[in-house]
N, C-alpha and C positions, 0 to 999 in steps of 0.2 A: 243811832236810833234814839228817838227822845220820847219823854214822856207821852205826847200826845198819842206820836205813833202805837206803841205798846196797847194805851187805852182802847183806842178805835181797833185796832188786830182783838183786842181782850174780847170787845163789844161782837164781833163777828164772830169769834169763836164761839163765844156763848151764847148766840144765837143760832149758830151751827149746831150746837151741842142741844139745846132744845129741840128745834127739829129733827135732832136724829135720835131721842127720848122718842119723839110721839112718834115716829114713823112707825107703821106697824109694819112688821118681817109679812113677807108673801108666797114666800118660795123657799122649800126647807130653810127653816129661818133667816135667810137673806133678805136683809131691808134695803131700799137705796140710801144711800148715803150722800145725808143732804150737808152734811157739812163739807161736802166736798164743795160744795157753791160757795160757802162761805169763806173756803179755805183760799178759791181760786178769787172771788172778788177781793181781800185783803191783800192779795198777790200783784191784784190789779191799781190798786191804789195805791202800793207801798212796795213798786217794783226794786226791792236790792235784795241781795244777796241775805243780810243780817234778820230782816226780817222774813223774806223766804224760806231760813231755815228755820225760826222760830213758829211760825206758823205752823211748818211741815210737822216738828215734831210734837208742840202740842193737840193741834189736830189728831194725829196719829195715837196719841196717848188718850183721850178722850173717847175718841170712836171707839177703839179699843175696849175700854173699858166697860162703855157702854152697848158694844154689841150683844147682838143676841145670837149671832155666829157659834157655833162648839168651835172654842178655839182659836176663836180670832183676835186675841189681842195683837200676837205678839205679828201678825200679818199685817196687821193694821199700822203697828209701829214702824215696820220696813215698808210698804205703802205712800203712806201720806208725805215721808221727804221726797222719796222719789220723784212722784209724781207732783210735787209742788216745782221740785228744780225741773223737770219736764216742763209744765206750763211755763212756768219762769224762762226757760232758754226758746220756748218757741214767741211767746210775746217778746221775748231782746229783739228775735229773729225779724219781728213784722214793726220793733219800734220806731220805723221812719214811717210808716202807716200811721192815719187815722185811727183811733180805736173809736169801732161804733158797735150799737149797739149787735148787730149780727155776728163784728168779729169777734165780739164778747161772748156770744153765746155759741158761735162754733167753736173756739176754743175751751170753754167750757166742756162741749161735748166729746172732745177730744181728751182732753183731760181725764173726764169720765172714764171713758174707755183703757185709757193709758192707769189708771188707778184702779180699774176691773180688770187685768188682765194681771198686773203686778198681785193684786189681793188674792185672785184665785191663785196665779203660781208656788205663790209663796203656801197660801193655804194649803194647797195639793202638795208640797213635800214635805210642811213641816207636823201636819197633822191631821190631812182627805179631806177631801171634802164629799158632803152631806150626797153628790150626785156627779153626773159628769161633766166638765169642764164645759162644753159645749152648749151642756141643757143649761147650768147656771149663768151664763153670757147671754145666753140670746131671753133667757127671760127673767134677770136682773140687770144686767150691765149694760142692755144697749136700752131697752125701756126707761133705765134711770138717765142716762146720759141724753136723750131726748127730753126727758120732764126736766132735766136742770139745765139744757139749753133754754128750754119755756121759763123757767126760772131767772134764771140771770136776765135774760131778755127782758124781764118788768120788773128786777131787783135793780139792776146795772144804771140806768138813767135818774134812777131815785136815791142810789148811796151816792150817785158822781153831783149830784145838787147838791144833797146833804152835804158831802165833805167839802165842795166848791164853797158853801156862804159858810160854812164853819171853819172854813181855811184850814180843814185840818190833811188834808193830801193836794200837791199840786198836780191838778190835774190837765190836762190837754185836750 
């Protein structure tokens, strides 16, 4: 992994991390979590292993921190690897594919969903959650993983220009 790379992952994060500041929570304190877009487009340009995990855990440590969840750092922290090596092994899986921009954003939403079920489980044994399983999925986890399929979908073709004339991920 080289410098460049680190930078552009930094730059994602920290705009992850932004948007997941202003989000405001909707649903006993449960916000979507938009750094999860950010986490998955970094994943998307800088498909290895090394970075994957890097991603994963500082994402995980940031959301964490910055939740507004009772209790969710430490869901957040076993969360975000998971689910980044998840996206990770399903993008290996489609790598003789095209990536465009639909399969970006259904993987995205996928993702989503695979990062809202880890975060409530983990939530639900290591410290309850605010309500029941079912109620906080269907109107935090699957509404978010729709607005960040919408998201990626007009993020995704703007970072893959960006880093295409900046040469800084080789893209396909």
């Amino acid at each position: 992994m080289n410098t460049k790379n680190l930078v552009a992952l930094s730059l994602l994060v920290g705009m992850g991390a932004v948007l997941h500041v202003v989000v405001p929570g909707f649903f006993l304190g449960m916000k979507p979590d938009m750094m999860l877009t950010m986490m998955f487009l970094g994943i998307i340009l800088f498909p290895d292993k090394k970075s994957v995990l890097l991603v994963g855990v500082v994402t995980g440590l940031i959301s964490g921190l910055t939740t507004t969840f009772s209790g969710g750092l430490v869901p957040n922290i076993i969360d975000k690897p998971i689910t980044a090596f998840v996206f990770f092994g399903i993008l290996m899986a489609l790598k003789n594919f095209k990536l465009s921009i639909y399969t970006a954003a259904g993987l995205t939403a996928i993702g989503t969903i695979v990062s809202g079920i880890v975060f409530l489980g983990s939530a639900y044994f290591l410290v309850g959650l605010p309500g029941p399983f079912t109620a906080l999925f269907a109107a935090v986890v699957l509404p978010t993983a729709a607005f960040s399929a919408v998201f990626m979908a007009i993020l995704h073709p703007v970072a893959t220009n960006i880093f295409k004339r900046a040469k800084l991920a080789e893209i396909h």
